[in-house]
PDBQT receptor file of N, H, CA, C and O in Angstrom, charges set to zero:
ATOM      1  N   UNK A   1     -15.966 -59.874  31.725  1.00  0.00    +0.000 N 
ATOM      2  CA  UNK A   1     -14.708 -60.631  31.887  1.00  0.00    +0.000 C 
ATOM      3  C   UNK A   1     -14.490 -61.564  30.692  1.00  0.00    +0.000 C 
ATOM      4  O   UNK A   1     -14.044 -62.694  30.890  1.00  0.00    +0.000 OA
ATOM      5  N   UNK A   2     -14.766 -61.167  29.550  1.00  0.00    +0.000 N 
ATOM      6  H   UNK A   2     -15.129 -60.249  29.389  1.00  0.00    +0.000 HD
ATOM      7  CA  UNK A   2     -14.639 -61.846  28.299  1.00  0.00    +0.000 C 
ATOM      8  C   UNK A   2     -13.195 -61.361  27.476  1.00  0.00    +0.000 C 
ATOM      9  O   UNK A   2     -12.737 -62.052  26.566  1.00  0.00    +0.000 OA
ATOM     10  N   UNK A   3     -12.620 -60.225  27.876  1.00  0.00    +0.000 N 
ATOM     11  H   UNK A   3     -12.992 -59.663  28.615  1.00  0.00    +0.000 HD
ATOM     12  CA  UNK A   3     -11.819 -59.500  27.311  1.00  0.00    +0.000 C 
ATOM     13  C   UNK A   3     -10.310 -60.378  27.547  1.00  0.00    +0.000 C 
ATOM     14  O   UNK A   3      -9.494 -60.594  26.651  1.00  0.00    +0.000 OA
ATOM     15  N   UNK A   4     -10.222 -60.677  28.538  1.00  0.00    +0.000 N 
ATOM     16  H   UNK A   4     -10.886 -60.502  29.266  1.00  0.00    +0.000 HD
ATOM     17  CA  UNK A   4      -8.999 -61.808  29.449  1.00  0.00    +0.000 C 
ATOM     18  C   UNK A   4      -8.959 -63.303  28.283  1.00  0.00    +0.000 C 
ATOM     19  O   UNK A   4      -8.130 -63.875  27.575  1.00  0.00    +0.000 OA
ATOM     20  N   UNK A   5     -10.401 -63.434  28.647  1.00  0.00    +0.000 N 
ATOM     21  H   UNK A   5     -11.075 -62.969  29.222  1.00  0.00    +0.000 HD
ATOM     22  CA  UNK A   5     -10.166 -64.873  27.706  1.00  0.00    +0.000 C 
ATOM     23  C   UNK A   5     -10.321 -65.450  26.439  1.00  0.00    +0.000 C 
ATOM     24  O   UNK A   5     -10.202 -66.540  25.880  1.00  0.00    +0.000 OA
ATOM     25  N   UNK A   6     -10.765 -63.808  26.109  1.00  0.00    +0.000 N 
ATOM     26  H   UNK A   6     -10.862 -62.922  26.563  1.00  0.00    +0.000 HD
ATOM     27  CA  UNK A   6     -10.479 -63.930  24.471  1.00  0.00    +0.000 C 
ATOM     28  C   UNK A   6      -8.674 -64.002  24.228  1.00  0.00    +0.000 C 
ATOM     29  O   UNK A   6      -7.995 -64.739  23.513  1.00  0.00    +0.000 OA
ATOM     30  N   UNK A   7      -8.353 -63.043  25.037  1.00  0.00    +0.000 N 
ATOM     31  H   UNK A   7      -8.904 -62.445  25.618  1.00  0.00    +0.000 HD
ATOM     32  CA  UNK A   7      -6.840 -62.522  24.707  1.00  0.00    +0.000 C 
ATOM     33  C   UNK A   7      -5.935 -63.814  25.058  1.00  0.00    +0.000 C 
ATOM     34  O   UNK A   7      -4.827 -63.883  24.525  1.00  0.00    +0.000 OA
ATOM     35  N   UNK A   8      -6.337 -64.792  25.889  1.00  0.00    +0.000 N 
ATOM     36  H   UNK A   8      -7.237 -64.736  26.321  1.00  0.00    +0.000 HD
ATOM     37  CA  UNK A   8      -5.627 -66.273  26.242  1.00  0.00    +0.000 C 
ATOM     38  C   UNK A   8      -6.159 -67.003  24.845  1.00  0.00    +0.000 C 
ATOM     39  O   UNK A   8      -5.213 -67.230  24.090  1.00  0.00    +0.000 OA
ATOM     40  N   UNK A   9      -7.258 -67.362  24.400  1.00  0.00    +0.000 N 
ATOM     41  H   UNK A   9      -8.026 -67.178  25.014  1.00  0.00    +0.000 HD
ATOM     42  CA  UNK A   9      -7.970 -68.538  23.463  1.00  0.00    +0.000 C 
ATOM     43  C   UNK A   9      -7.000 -67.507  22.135  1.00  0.00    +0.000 C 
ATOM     44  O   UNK A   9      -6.845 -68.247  21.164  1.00  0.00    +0.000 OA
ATOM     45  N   UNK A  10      -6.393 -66.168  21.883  1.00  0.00    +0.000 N 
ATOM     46  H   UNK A  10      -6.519 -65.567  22.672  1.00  0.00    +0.000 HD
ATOM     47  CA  UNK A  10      -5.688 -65.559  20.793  1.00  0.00    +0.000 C 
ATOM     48  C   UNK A  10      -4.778 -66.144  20.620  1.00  0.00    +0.000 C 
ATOM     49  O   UNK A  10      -4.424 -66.720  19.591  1.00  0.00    +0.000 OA
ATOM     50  N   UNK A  11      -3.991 -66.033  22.178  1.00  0.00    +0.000 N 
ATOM     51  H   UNK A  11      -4.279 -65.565  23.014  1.00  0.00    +0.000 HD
ATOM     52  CA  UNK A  11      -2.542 -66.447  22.553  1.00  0.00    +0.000 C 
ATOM     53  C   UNK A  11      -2.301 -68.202  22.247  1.00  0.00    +0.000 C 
ATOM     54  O   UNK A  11      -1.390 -68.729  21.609  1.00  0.00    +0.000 OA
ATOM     55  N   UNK A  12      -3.580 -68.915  23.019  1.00  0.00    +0.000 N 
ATOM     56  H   UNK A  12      -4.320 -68.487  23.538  1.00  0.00    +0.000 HD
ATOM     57  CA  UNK A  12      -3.458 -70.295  22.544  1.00  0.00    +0.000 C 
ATOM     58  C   UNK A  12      -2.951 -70.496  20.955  1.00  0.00    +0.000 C 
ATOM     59  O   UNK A  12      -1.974 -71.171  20.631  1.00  0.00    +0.000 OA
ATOM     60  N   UNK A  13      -3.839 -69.754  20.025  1.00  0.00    +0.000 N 
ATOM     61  H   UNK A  13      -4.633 -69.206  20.288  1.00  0.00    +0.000 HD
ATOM     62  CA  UNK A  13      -4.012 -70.268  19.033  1.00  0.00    +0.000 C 
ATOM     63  C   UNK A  13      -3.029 -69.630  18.263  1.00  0.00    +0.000 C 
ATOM     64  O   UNK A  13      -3.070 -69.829  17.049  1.00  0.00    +0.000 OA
ATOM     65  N   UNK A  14      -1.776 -68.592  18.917  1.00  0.00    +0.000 N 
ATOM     66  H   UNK A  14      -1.743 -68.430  19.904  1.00  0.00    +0.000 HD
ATOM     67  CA  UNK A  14      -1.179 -68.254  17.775  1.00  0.00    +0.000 C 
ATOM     68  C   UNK A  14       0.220 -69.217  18.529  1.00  0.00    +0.000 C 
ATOM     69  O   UNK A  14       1.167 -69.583  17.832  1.00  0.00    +0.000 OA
ATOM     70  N   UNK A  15       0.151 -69.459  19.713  1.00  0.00    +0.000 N 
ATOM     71  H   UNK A  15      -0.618 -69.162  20.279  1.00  0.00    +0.000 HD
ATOM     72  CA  UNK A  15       1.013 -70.779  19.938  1.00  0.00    +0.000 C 
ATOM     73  C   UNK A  15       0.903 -72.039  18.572  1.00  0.00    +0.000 C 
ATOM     74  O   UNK A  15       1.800 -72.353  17.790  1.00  0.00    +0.000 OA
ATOM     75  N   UNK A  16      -0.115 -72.424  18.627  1.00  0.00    +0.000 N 
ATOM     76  H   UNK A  16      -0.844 -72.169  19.262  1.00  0.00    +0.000 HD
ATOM     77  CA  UNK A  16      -0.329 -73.396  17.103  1.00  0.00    +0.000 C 
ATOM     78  C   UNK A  16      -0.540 -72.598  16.045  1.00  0.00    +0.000 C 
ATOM     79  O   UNK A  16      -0.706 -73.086  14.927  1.00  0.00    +0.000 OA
TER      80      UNK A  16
């Protein structure tokens, strides 16, 4: 279950 929260911590960071 690492696959989910890589793809959120991506999403965070292409927000900034």
């Amino acid at each position: 279950h690492w696959i989910p929260l890589m793809l959120f911590f991506l999403n965070l960071c292409y927000m900034f």
